[in-house]
N, C-alpha and C positions, 0 to 999 in steps of 0.2 A: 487368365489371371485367377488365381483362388480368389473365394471371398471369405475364407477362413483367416487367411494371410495376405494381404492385398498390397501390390504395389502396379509400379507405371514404370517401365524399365526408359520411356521417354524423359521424364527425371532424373535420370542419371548421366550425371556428367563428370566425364574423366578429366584430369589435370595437365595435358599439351596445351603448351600456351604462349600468347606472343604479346612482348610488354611494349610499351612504345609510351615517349615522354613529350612532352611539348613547354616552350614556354606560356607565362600567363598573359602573356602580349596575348594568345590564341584565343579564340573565343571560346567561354565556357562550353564543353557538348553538351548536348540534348538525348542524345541516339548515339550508338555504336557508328553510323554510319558518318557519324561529325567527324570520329578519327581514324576509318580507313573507309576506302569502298567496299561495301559489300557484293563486289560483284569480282571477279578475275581480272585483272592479276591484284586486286584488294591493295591497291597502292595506299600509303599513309594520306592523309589529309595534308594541306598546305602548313606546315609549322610542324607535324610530329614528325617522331623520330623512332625507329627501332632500334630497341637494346640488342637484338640480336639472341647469339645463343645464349644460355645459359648452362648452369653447370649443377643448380639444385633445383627443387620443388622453390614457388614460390608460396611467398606467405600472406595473409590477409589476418591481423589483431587486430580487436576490440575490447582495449581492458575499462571496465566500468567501476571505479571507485566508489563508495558508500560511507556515510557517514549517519553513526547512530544518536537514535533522541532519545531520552530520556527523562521521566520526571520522579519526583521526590515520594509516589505514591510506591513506587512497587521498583525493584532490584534489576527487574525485565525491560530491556528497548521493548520502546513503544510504538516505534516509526525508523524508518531506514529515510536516508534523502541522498539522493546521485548529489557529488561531489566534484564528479570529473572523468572524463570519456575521453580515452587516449585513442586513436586509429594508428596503426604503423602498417607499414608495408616493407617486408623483407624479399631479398631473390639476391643472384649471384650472379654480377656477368658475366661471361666466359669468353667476349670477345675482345682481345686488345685494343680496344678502341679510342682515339686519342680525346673523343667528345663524351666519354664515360668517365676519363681520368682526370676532362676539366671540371665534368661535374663533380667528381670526389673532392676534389682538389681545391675548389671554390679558384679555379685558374682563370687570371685575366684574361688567357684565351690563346688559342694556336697559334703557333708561330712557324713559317715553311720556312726552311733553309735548302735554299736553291741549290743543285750542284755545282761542281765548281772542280778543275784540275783534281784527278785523285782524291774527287768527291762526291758524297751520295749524297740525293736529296734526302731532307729526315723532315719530320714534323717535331714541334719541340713544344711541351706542355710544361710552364714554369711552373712554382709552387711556393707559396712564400705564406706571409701572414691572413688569417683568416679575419674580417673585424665582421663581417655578416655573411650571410649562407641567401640564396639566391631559391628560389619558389620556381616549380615546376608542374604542368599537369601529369596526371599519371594515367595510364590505363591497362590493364591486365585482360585478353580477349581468348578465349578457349572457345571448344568446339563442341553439339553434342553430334552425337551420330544419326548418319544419312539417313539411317534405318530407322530409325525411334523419331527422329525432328529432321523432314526433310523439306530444303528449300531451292526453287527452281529458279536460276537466274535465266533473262532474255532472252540468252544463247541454248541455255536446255542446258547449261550445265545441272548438276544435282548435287547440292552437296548439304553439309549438317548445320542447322540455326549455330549463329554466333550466339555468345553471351558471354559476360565477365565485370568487372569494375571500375568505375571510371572516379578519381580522386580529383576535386577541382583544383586544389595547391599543397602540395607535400614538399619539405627542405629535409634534408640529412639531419637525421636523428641523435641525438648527443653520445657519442660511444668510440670507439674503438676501431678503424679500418685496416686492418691489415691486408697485407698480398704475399702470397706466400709463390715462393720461385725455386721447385724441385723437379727431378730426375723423373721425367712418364709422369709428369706432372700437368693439369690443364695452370696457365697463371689466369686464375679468376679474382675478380675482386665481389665482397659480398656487400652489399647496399641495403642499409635500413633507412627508409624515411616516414618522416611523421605529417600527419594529415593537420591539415587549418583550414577554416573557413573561405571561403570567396566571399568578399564585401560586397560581390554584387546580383549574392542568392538571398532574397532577403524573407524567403520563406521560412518559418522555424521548421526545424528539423530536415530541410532541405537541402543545408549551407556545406556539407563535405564531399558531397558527392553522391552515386549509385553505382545500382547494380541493376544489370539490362538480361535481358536475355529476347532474341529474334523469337519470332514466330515461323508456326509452319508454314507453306505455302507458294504463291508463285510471285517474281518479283516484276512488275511493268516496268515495259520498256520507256513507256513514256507517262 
């Protein structure tokens, strides 16, 4: 590493990434390892859920609004004071999924239509009036590389520290969903939701959520 120009190539972390949802029945996480295992085959925790593919970059906002003071002395603010601190969370799922379509859809929920004579089984996601939007946890988990951040699980697998964001309750965001259905086309639907508090983080500055990232190292068996 120069010391003219210094960096830690163990800091750098690329954007492959795997989102998964829970409700907030689920217990708030603590750790990365609340919502999968860190070990192979890294199955979800009891209650999440993977989105699956996706189809763009996901996104992580923090827009911070400001509000200026002012007094009768002088032409110039004298003081700025936060106003309001919006968190969203954007991505695109790419997987036809009918538990993605009840989330967009605020859907009272699947319905299986059994076969039947010169008939297929289908799954049937209604869609009707929306009067409230339904809270979910969120979590966004990426990797760094084995080489820069590597961790040894029990079996001697070797692979790169997890890290990424964990949102305690996010609903769909007030906007526009479309799904667009063309030719060499993926049908992805694209999801913005916005972050709120958990009423039962009662720390300040606490209450939205984190951001984790694993350590290097070796993981016990017991």
């Amino acid at each position: 590493m120069s010391t003219l120009f210094p960096y830690d190539t163990s800091k750098l972390l690329t954007g492959r990434h795997r989102i998964l949802y829970a409700p907030t029945t689920v217990d708030v996480p603590t750790r990365i390892s609340d919502v999968i295992d860190v070990t192979t085959p890294y199955a979800p925790k009891t209650g999440w859920l993977d989105v699956g593919a996706t189809s763009a970059a996901a996104d992580y906002s923090s827009a911070i609004a400001k509000n200026s003071l002012n007094i009768q002395q002088t032409t110039e603010d004298v003081k700025e004071q936060v106003q309001t601190v919006t968190r969203t969370f954007a991505f695109t799922a790419a997987e036809t999924s009918p538990l993605i379509r009840q989330l967009v859809e605020e859907s009272p929920g699947i319905v299986t239509l059994t076969a039947a004579a010169n008939k297929s089984a289908e799954k049937s996601i209604p869609f009707g009036t929306i009067n409230d939007l339904s809270r979910y946890r969120l979590a966004i988990l990426t990797m760094f590389s084995k080489n820069d951040r590597p961790v040894t699980e029990p079996g001697g697998t070797i692979r790169g520290a997890w890290a990424g964001v964990i949102a305690y309750q996010v609903e769909l965001d007030a906007q526009t969903y479309s799904t667009s259905f063309g030719e060499s086309e993926i049908v992805a639907v694209p999801i913005t939701v916005k972050a709120f508090p958990d009423p039962t983080v009662t720390t300040e500055g606490e209450e939205f959520g984190m951001f984790l990232e694993e350590q290097s190292g070796t993981i016990s068996a017991s």
